[in-house]
N, C-alpha and C positions, 0 to 999 in steps of 0.2 A: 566693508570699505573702511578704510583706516584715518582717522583724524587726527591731520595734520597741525600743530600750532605754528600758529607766523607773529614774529615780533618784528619791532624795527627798534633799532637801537643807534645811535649817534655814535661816533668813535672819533680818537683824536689820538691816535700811536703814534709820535716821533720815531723815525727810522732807528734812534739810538734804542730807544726801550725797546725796539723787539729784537734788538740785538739780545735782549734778556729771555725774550720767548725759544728763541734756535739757540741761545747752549743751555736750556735745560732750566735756569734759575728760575724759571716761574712758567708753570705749566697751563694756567688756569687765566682767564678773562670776565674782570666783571665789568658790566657795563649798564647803565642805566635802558631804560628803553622810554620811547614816547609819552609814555603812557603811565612812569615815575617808578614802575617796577625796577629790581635791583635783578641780574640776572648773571648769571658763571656759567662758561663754556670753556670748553678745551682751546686752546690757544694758535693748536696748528688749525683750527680752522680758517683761521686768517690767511693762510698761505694762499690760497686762488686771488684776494684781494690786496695782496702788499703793493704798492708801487714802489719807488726809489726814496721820497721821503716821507713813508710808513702810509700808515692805512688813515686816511680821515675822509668823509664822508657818513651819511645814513644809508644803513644796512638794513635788509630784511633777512632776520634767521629762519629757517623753518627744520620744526622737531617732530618727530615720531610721536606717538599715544603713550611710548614709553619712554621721553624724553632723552629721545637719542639723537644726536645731531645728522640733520637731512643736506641742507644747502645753506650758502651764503650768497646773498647777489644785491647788488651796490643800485641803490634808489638816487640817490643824488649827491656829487663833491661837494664837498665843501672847500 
């Protein structure tokens, strides 16, 4: 059985910066998480959670045993 890791992490992307994400200028997402870790992920994984004025809310990620990106899903707006 494969163990999964789950972070939750705070995000605060104005719609304009991820205009940065979709043409390509920055591919990568660091973002703090709860618990003061510093954490980088691929950036289209946001696409399930963008709304109209970007992504802000606390997220929980979850990664594969070989830290490959699993899911995103929205714990609470901000």
């Amino acid at each position: 059985m494969s163990m999964y890791q789950r972070v939750q992490v705070v995000l605060k992307i104005p719609a304009h910066q991820l205009e940065l994400y979709y043409e390509g200028a920055i591919d990568t997402v660091a973002a703090k998480t709860t618990d003061g870790r510093i954490i980088h992920f691929p950036a289209n994984v946001l696409r399930s959670v963008v709304q109209s004025h970007g992504v802000y809310g606390t997220f929980e990620l979850v990664f594969d045993e070989k830290h490959k990106f699993v899911s995103i899903s929205r714990i609470h707006n901000e």
